[in-house]
LUMMIRO-264620 format. One record per residue (C-alpha): residue in one letter; x, y, z. Coordinates in steps of 0.5 Angstrom, whole numbers, plus 500, padded with zeros to 3 digits. Layout:
# LUMMIRO-264620
aXYZ/...
***
This chain:
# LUMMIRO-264620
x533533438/x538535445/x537528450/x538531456/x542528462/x538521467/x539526473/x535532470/x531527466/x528524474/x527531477/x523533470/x519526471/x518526478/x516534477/x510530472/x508527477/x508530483/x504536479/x499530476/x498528484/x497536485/x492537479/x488530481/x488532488/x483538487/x478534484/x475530488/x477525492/x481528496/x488526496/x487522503/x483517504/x477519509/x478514515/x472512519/x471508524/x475503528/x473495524/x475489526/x482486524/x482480518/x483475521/x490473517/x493479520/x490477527/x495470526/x500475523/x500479530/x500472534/x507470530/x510477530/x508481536/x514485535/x511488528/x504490531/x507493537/x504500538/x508507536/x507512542/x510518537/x505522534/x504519527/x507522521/x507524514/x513523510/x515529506/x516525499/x523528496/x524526489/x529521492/x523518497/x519518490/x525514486/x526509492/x517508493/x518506486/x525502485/x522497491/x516497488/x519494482/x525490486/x519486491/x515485486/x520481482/x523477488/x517474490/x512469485/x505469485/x503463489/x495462493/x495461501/x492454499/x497451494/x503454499/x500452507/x494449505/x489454507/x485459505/x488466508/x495466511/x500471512/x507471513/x513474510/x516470504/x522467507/x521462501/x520467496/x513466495/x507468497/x501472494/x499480496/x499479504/x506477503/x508483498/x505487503/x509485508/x516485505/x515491502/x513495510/x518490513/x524492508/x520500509/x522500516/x529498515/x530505510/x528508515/x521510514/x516511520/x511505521/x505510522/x506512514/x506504512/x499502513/x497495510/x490496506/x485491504/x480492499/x476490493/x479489486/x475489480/x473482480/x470483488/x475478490/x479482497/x486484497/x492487500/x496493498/x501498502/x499505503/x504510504/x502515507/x506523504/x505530504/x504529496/x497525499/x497517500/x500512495/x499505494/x505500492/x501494489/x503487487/x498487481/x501494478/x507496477/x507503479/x506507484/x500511485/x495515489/x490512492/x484514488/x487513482/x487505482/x482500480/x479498488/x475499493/x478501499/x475498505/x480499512/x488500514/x491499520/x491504525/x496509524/x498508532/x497501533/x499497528/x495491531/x487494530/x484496523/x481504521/x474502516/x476506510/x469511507/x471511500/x465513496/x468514488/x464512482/x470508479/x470502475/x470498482/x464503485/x459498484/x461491487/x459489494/x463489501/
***
């Protein structure tokens, strides 16, 4: 059996996937979360603005979504994986003694609030427009809150996750999604109307 080279092998692979995005798309949901009113902040987020104003300033460009190249596909997943493993899973409570906290992990350690923090801040860094790294907070299969990274594309939006190594289109991930940051200021929350009968579809706000 002919083996083919690693770079044809990832435009083969990144063709799979964009084409598995592209067929999903079609059925419903839609590839875009439906977004609905504005919500109030979590209050972790509100604390993180207090000590990071710089990081929840508003963005006066029009928001932007990114056109997802197969090398903007690769760097998605390669920082997904490289955050994931540089981080150890410890809760806010055994680290500052509270029950909700967000900050970076300057001690390398946190729970999903701090992965999604570094994987935005390390994002912006690369490059990427802020009003396409939105923050999201939704329910997981045990109805308990958490945080993940919505990356807005052209390809719809995709979640990098602490608790799933790969890099997924929203719907095709076991949550319930709740509300995002606002895609002009970073600071308020959007509500999310996700109405899927999923795995996830019959747990409580």
């Amino acid at each position: 059996m002919m083996i083919r080279s690693n770079s044809k092998l990832k435009i083969a692979c990144f063709g799979i996937a964009l084409a598995l995005t592209s067929t999903l798309a079609h059925a419903a949901p839609a590839r875009f979360m439906e977004m609905g009113k504005s919500v109030s902040a979590p209050l972790g987020h509100v604390q993180f603005c207090l000590d990071n104003s710089e990081a929840c300033i508003g963005q006066p460009e029009q928001p932007v979504v990114v056109k997802l190249s197969e090398n903007r596909w690769q760097e998605l997943i390669d920082l997904n994986k490289r955050v994931n493993k540089k981080i150890r899973p410890v809760t806010d409570e055994e680290q500052f003694g509270v029950l909700e906290y967000w900050g970076y992990p300057t001690n390398g350690q946190g729970d999903c609030e701090e992965y999604v923090l570094e994987k935005q801040r390390e994002l912006l860094k690369a490059g990427w427009p802020r009003s396409a790294l939105l923050i999201t907070v939704a329910k997981d299969m045990k109805n308990a809150g958490h945080a993940v990274l919505t990356v807005r594309t052209d390809q719809g939006d995709m979640i990098l996750d602490n608790q799933i190594e790969a890099v997924l289109p929203w719907y095709a991930t076991p949550y319930r999604y709740i509300k995002r940051q606002s895609t002009r200021e970073p600071a308020k929350w959007t509500g999310i109307s996700d109405t899927r009968v999923t795995a996830v579809g019959s747990v409580g706000n």
